[in-house]
C-alpha positions, 0 to 999 in steps of 0.5 A: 054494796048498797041496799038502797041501790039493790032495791032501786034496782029491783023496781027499777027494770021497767020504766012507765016512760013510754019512750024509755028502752026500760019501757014494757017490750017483748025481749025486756018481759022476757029478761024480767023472767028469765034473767033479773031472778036468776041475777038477784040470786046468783048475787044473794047466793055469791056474796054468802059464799064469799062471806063464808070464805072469811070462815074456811079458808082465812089464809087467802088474804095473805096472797101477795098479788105482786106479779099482775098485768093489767091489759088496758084498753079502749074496747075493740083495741084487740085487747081479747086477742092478746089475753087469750093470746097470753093466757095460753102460756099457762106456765106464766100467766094466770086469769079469771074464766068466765064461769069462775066469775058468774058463778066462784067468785069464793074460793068455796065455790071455786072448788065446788065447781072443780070437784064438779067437773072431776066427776063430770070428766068420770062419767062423760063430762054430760054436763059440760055438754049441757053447758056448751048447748046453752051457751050456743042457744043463749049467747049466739048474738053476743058471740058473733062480735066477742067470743065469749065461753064460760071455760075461757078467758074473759074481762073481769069487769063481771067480779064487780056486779057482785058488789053493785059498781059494775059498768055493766048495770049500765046495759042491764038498766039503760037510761039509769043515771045513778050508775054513771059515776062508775064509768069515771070511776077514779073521779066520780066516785068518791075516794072512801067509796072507790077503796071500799069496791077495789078492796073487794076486787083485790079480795077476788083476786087473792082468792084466785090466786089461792087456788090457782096459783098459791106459789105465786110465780105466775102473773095474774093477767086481767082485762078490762077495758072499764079499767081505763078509768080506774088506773089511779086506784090500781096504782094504790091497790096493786103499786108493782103491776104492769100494764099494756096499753093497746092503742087504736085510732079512735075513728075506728075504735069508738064507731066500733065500741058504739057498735058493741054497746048497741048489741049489749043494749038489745040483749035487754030492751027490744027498743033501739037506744037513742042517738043521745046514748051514742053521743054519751059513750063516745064521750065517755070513752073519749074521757077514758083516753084522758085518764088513761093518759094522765094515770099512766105514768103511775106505773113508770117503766112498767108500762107498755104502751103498744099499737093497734095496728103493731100488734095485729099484724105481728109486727117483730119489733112490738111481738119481742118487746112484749116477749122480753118483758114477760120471757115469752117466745115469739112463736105463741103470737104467730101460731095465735094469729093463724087461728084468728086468721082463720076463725070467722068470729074474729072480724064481727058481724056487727059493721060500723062506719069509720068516723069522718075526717072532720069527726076524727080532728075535733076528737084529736083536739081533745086527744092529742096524744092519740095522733100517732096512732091515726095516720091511717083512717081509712076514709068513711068506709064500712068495717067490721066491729 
């Protein structure tokens, strides 16, 4: 973790440029006082605890994490949908929640915050209560395109703002340059640097593994879009893990994705991000199809390389390959899809215009391989994110 980054940081949450989404505006004052002081403690508070680890409980970096399963995809690819799918077979999977990476990251503070909820659960469970009102109060915005709950399965690109290299710095510090590399990270970053941030990430999931699967007999099931870029150094850290790759047509998965990065970007800035900001994720997401596809066969067969579309619709072929590879029954996948058939939440609020024909051809020159996967576009339609 850098200390000339972390102070950069410090002083960077406002700009003087008045065209700068980092200029002075209402909602970014407000982030200034309500959440920059709570995230520059929360990241002292977390890495003296991880430290302290290393003191009490010596005996998590001998966890193996053999049995791992990343699923990597394009954002808005269904990848929540099948890792809150999986995860609730908890017999054979294991994950990181939300409130386990903002707020345990250590095994310390894992266990302070289940002995806190045992109690909780004696006397009424009054501050999970608590909890469930401020995550309705905070996050309704974010919640109308991707559930979100401290007690559920999320992507662990959070781990990562811990150490500095999270893509999420991005929205918190629009228009910051100093953070693109993490967006290429198996290329941009330079190698020493990448191990350094991925042995620290392997060192959160030991920790995790030791107290939530000291056996090892689950497999440890990440999520995370931003893993894209990242399959050569997980190719090195975690050299048996699976993988699914999700693929969507990129007419629909990139407006999408551009649709869910303007949310996160007003989360912090009242200013709406500019044209430019769309034109550099789509060319961001479109670099991380190529690394994706170039670091994929790292894996071998232990790659599932499954459609959009396939999966989604409970396609029999696609749900029992999934179910063969990891002894699962096909019935989890159709009770999970009559839950998000009727969860309003699952088909967002935020719409999106499908990219045209001519839009889509120019990508898929770049792309080829994703052809497949686009035989149906839907013309220039609206959707939903």
């Amino acid at each position: 973790m850098s200390l000339k980054l972390i102070i950069q940081l410090i002083f960077g949450v406002f700009s003087f440029k008045r065209n700068s989404m980092r200029f002075f505006n209402g909602r970014r004052l407000l982030m200034a006082v309500l959440f920059f002081p709570f995230f520059f403690i929360q990241l002292f508070i977390n890495q003296i605890c991880l430290g302290i680890d290393y003191l009490f409980f010596f005996g998590f970096r001998k966890m193996k994490v053999e049995k791992v399963v990343f699923i990597v995809a394009l954002p808005r690819s269904a990848t929540t949908y099948l890792h809150v799918t999986l995860t609730k077979e908890t017999h054979r999977f294991t994950t990181f929640k939300r409130w386990e990476m903002i707020f345990a990251p250590s095994i310390i503070q894992k266990y302070w915050f289940l002995g806190l909820n045992a109690i909780d659960s004696l006397i009424g469970s009054p501050l999970k209560h608590f909890a469930i009102w401020i995550e309705a109060k905070m996050i309704p915005r974010f919640g109308a395109i991707h559930h979100g709950s401290l007690n559920k399965p999320e992507e662990d690109e959070t781990l990562f703002l811990w150490n500095m290299s999270s893509v999420y710095l991005n929205f918190l510090y629009p228009e910051t340059e100093a953070l693109d590399a993490y967006y290429l990270f198996d290329r941009e970053v330079p190698t020493a640097k990448r191990k350094r941030i991925f042995a620290y990430y392997y060192r959160c999931v030991q920790r995790h593994q030791y107290v939530f699967n000291r056996s090892e007999e689950k497999y440890f099931l990440a999520k995370n879009p931003s893993m894209m870029p990242k399959l050569l150094t997980i190719s090195e850290f975690f050299p048996k893990a699976h993988l699914i790759n999700i693929n969507r047509c990129v007419s629909k998965s990139i407006p999408s994705s551009i649709a869910l990065m303007d949310l996160l970007y007003s989360m912090f800035t009242s200013k709406q991000p500019p044209s430019y900001l769309h034109a550099k994720t789509k060319g961001v997401l479109i670099e991380w199809c190529k690394m994706a596809h170039q670091h994929l066969p790292l894996f071998g067969d232990r790659v599932l390389r499954l459609s959009f579309d396939n999966l989604v619709s409970n396609e029999p072929d696609t749900i029992q390959t999934i179910c063969n590879r990891f002894d699962l029954k096909p019935e989890i996948f159709d009770t999970a899809k009559k839950e998000a058939d009727q969860d309003p939440m699952v088909k967002g609020k935020n719409k999106y215009e499908v990219l045209s024909q001519d839009e889509l051809e120019t990508i898929l020159e770049e792309i080829p391989f994703m052809k497949p996967y686009c035989t149906d576009t839907s013309g220039n339609k609206k959707q939903r994110a």
